[in-house]
N, C-alpha and C positions, 0 to 999 in steps of 0.2 A: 682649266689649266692646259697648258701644252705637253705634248709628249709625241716625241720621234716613234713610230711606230712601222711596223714592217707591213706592208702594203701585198706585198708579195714575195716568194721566196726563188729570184733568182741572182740576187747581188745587189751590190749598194746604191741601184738605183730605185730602188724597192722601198727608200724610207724616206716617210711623208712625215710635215707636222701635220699633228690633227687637234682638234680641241678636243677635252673629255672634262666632265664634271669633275671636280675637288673631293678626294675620299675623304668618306667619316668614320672613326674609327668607334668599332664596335668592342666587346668586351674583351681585354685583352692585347688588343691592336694601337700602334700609332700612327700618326702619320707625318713622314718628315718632309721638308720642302727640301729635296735635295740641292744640294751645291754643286757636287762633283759626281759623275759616275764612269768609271774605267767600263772599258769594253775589254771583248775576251772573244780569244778564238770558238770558243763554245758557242756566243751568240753569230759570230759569222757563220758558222756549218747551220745557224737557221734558217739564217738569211740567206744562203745558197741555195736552202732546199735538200743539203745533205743529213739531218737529222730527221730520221726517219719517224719521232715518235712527235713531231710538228708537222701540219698540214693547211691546207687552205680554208678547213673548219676554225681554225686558230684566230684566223686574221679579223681583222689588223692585229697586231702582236706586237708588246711592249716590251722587249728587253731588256736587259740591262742588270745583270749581279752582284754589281760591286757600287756600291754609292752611301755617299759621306754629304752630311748635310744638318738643322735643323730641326727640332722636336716641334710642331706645329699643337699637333694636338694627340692625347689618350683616350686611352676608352676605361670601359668601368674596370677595377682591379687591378691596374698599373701599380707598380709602386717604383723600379728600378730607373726609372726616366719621367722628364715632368716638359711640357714645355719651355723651349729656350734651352734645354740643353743638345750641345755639338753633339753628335752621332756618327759611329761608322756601323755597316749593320754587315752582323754574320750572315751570310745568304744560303745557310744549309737549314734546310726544313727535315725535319724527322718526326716519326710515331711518338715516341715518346712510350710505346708500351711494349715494343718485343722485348727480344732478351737481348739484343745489343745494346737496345736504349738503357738498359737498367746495366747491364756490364760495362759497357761504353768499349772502345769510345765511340764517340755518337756518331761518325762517319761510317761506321760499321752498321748501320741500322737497316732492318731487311727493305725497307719503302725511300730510301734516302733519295733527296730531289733538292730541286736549286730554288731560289726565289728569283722572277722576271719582276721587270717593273721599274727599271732604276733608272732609263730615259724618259725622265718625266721632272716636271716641277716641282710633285709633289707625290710621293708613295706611302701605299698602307703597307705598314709592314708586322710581321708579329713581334710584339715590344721586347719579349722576352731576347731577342737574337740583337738587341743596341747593347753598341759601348760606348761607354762617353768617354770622348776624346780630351785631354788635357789642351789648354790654350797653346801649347807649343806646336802642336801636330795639326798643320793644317787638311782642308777639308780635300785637297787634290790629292797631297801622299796620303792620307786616310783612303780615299776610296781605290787608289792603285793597291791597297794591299789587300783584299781577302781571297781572290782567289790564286794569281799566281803568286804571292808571298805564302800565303800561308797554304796550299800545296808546297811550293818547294822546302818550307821550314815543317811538313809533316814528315814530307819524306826524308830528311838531313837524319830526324826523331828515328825514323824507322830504322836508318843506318847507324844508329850511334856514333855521329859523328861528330867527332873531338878535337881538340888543338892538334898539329900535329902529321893530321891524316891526311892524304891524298883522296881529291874528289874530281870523280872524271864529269864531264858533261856535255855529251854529245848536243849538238842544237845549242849551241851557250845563248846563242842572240834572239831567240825568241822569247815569249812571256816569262816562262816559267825556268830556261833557259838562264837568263839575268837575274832572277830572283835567287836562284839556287849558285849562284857565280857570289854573289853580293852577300848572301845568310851564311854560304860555308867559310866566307873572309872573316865575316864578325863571328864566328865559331873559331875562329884562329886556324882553320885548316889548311891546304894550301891546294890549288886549282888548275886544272888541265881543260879547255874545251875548244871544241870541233865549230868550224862556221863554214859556207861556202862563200864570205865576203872577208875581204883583208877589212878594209873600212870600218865595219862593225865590230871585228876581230879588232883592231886600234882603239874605237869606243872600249870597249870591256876592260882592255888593260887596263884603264885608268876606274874602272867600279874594282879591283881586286883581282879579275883572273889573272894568274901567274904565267901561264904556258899556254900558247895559242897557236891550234892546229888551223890552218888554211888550207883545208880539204873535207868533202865527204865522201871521198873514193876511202871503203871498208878496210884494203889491205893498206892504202898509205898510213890511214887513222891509226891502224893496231900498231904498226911500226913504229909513228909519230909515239903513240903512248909509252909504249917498250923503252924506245932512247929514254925519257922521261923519269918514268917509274913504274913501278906497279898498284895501282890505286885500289885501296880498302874500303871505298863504296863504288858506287855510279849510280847517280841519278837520271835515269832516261824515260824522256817525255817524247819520243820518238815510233819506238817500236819498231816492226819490219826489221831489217837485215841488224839496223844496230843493236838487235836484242842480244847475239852471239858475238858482237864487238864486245859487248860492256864486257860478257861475263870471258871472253875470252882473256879483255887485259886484266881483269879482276884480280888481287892476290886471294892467295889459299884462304877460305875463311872468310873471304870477303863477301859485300849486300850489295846487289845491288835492284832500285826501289824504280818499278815501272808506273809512272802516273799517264799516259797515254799511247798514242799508235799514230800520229800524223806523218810515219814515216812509211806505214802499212800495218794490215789490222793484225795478220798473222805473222809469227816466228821461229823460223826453224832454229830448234835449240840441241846442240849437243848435250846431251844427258850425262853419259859416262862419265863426261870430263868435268860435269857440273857437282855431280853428286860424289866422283872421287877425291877431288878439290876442294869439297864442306861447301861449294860456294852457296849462299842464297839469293831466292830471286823473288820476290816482295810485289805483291801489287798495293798500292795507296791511291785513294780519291779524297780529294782537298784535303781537310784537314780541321780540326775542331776550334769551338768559340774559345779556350781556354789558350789554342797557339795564338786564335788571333789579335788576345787579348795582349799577350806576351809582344805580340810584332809592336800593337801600337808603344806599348814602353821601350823597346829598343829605339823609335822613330823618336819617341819623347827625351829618352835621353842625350839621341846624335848618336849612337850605334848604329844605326843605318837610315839613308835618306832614299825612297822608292825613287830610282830609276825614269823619269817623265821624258818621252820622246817628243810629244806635243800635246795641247787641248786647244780641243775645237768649239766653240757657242752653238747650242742646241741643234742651232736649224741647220748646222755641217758635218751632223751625226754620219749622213751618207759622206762626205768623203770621210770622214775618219776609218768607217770601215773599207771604202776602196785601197787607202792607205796600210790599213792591216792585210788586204787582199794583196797587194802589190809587195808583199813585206819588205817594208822600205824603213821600218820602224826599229831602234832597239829600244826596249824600254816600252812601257804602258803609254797605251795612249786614254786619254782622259776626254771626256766630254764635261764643258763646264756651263751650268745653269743662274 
């Protein structure tokens, strides 16, 4: 079989096809011939060489976390999937024995780790983590959603956010960015976010965001928001300086839920003003098989249709990530098999 693999870790010119044997799956395990597999800033910081806990022992290295496809074949003890059924696979690995695993949720688990492997034709994966997809939900928007959907609909969860509420979102046009602009509409909320691009800023209006800030200068943003309103969550996948945005335009009492740092790793936070205000400040990583079970029925009924900026055929896995390098994308970009 084929599979885009990363050759080296300084950018998108790092990925080769290679040939590799056809997995068999052993006890427990399937193997799906994928269709679709979405890429994610996660696997570019590999591919750059900034993911510190990847190296050149690694290589060649098959990424890939989100992919929708095919049940080929099971191994012994299977019962929840059979071949020939459609798949989109949860891509969180957990113990399954600390005490998070047993209190849940399972995102909380002390050894929590991702599954690679989903630029390929054909992946082994642990069966237990398949959802079988209804015939309405194809295999492209099936694999754009596990991880920046269902991150941005864990965090929505962590803010209890309801019809009604104002949701800020700094970065709107990024992965997670779009995902959380689009789940807080079909939550009936109503939406505020920040771009450095009118153009993209233009794309969004028409996925749901309401109000759209054309700046990432900090004192315009708070302003911008202020006119606006005063929003009862933020969702920020950001970090760095916008940590003291969110919580600044926050109302009293309000969440708001950090899922990353691509804005910088630390943040200077005012306390006083945090803890005399009630406000909360939430960290969240993705999100569990049980939301992502819930997305694909949102996607099955036409509640929400994932976001697709473009899909590329196997062997232009490398530009696809130059593409997300260059962020020129709103929306998932998909690799199709």
């Amino acid at each position: 079989m084929r599979v885009a693999a990363f050759t080296d870790m300084t950018g998108p010119d790092d990925v080769s096809i290679l040939d590799r044997p056809t997995p068999q799956p052993g006890p427990g395990e399937a193997v799906v011939d994928v269709e679709a597999a979405s890429i994610n800033r996660h696997d570019l910081w590999i591919l750059e060489g900034a993911d510190t806990r990847y190296d050149d022992d690694d290589l060649p290295f098959v990424s890939g976390l989100d992919l929708a496809g095919t049940v080929r074949a099971v191994g012994d003890g299977v019962t929840g999937v059979t071949p020939g059924d459609r798949v989109v696979l949860c891509p969180n690995q957990t113990c399954g024995s600390c005490r998070f695993c047993y209190e849940g949720p399972e995102n909380l688990c002390e050894s929590f780790s991702l599954f690679h492997g989903g630029l390929a034709e054909s992946a082994l994966v642990d069966a237990s983590r398949l959802i079988t997809l209804p015939d309405s939900v194809s295999s492209t928007h099936a694999a754009a959603l596990p991880t920046a959907y269902m991150t941005a609909y864990h965090m929505l969860r962590r803010a209890s956010v309801g019809p009604t509420d104002l949701v800020f979102v700094p970065g709107a046009t990024g992965g997670v960015g779009v995902a959380s602009i689009q789940l807080a509409t079909v939550l009936g909320a109503e939406t505020i976010g920040t771009s450095s691009s009118r153009t993209k800023l233009d794309r969004m209006e028409h996925l749901g965001l309401d109000h759209a800030i054309h700046s990432t200068d900090a004192d315009e943003i708070r302003a911008a928001v202020g006119d606006i309103g005063t929003p009862d969550a933020v969702l920020n996948h950001l970090g760095g300086e916008f940590t003291q945005v969110g919580l600044d335009v926050l109302r009293r009492g309000g969440t708001m839920v950090v899922c990353g740092g691509t804005a910088g790793r630390y943040s200077e936070v005012d306390i006083p003003g945090m803890f005399l205000k009630h406000k909360r400040l939430v960290g969240s990583t993705m999100g569990t098989q049980p939301d992502l079970e819930t997305l694909v029925d949102l996607v099955a009924d036409g509640s929400l249709v994932p976001e697709i900026d473009e899909t590329y055929p196997l062997e232009e896995t490398g530009a696809a990530f130059a593409a997300m390098q260059n962020r020129d994308s709103v929306g998932k970009l998909v690799v199709t098999i």
